[in-house]
N, C-alpha and C positions, 0 to 999 in steps of 0.2 A: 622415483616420482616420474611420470607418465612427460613428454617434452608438451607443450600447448604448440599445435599450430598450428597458423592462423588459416582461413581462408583463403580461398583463393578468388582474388576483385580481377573482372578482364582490365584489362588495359586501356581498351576502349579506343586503340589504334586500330586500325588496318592498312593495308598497300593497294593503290589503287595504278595500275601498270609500280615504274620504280618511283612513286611517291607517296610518303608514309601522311595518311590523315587523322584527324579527331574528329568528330561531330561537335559540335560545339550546340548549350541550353534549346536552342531552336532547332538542332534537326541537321542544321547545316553540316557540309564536311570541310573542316579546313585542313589545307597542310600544316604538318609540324613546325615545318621550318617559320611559319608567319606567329605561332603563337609566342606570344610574353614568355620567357625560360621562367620568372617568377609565378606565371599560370603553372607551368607545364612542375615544377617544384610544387606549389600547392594541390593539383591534381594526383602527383606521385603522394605526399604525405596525406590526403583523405583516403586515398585508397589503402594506404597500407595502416589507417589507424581503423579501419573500417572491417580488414582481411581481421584484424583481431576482435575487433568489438562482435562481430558476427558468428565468428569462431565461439566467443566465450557465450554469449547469448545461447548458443547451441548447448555447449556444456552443461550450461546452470539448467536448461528446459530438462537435458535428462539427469541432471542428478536431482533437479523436482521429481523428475518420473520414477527414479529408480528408489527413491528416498520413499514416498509412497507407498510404493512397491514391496519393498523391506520393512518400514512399518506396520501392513497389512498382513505381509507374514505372520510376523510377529504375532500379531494378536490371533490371528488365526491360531497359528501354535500353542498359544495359553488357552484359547477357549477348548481346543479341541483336547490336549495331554492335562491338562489341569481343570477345568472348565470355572476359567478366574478371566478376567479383563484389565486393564490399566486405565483408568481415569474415570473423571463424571460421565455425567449419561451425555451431557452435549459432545465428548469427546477430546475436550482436554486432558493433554496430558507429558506427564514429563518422565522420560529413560534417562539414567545415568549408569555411568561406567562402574566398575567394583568398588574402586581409589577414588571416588569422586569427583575427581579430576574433572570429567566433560558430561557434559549431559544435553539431550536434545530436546527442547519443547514442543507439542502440539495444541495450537491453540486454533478453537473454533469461532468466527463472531458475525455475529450477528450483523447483515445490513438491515438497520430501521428505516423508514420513510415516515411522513405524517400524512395523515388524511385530513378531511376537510374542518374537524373537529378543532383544529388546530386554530384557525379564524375565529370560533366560537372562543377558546380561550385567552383569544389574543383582546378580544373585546371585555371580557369579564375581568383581564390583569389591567385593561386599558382605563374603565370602570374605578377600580379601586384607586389606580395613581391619582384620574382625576381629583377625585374626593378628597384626601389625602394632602392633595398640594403639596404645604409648603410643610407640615409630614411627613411624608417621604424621605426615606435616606435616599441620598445621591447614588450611592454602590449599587442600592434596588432597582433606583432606574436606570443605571447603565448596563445594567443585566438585564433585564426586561429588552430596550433598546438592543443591546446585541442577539436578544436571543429567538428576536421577529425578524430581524435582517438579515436580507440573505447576500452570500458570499458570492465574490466574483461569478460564481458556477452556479451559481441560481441558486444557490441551496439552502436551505435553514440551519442553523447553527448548534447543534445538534448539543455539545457539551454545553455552552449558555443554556439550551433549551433544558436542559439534564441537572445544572445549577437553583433553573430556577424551583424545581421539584423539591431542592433540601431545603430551603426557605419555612423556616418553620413561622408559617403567618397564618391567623385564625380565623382571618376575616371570610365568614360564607363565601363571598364570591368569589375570592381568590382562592378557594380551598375546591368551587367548582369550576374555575380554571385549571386548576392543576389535576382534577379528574379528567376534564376532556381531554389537556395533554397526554393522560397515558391512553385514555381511548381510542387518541389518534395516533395513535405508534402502532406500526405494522411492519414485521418481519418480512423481508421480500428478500430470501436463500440469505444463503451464509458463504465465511469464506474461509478456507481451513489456511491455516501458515506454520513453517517449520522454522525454529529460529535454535541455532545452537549455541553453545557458549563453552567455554574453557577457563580454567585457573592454573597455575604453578602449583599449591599447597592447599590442604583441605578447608586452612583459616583463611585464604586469601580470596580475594573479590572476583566475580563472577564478571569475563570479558568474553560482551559477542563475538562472534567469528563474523565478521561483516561482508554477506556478498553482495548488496545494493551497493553499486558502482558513486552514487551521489553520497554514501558515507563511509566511503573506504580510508 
């Protein structure tokens, strides 16, 4: 196995005649000698958690690259010696080993957005609650509710809004709400992802290989 290692963070000293400085948030140079040992400790441990995290950052960018790369083989290989492909037409698709053991995913998805259609629906669901009153299940309206409101990030709530589609309700105008919601859905690119997985034995449970740092 290959050693990982890290980066290299300057130090962010220099000598300036025989007296060693830092710059300090503003720009300023200060000597060493004047800074907190506790700064000068927390500055030595950012940098060298940072020599690694930037290291590995690098890592994962090429073996996204190279991963791709050898996928695309791949497939090139079977169209051209076999003239066969692996997966749907959007491009998913999953490789496994002989023994079953490991196997790589390729999944393609979909970013949606809504268009202005979406206002039109929100009125025609808004419409029937009225009516409805005291009617209405509560679970209905809370999905409704979430599924107009948008998230921290501005956004519309895209599975609510996805929820409210299985609703199986007959009522005309809520059945031309939920046509405008699909009207207003629009595909703006996609995003391809590679997710691998592993097991011990061919009955045993399928364990991602986790390279997101936030779920290791």
């Amino acid at each position: 196995m290959t050693a990982f290692t890290p980066a290299e963070i300057p130090s962010g000293r220099t000598y300036l005649g025989d007296v060693e400085y830092m710059p300090d948030a503003k720009g300023a140079m200060v000597p060493v000698s004047l800074i907190k040992p506790q700064h000068l400790l927390e500055d030595g441990l950012v940098r060298k958690v940072m020599g690694h995290a930037i290291a590995l950052s690098e890592q994962v960018s090429r073996f996204k690259e190279h991963t791709f790369d050898d996928l695309g083989s791949f497939e090139a290989l079977l169209a051209q010696e076999y003239e066969s492909t692996v997966g749907g037409a959007k491009g998913n698709k999953t490789l496994t080993t002989h023994d079953g053991l490991f196997k790589v995913s390729v999944q393609v998805a979909d970013n949606i957005v809504f268009g202005p259609e979406l206002q039109i629906a929100k009125g025609l669901v808004d419409e029937c609650l009225n009516e409805w009153a005291q009617g209405a299940r509560d679970e209905i309206r809370a999905i409704v509710t979430r599924a107009f409101n948008t998230d921290k990030a501005g956004q519309i709530n895209r599975s609510e809004i996805f929820m409210l589609l299985r609703l199986e309700i007959t009522d005309p105008r809520w059945m031309r709400g939920m046509k405008a919601i699909r009207d207003a859905m629009r595909v703006e690119g996609s995003k391809t992802y590679v997710r691998c997985h592993r097991r011990t034995s061919i009955d045993g449970a399928w364990q991602a290989v986790t390279i997101d740092l936030a779920k290791a």
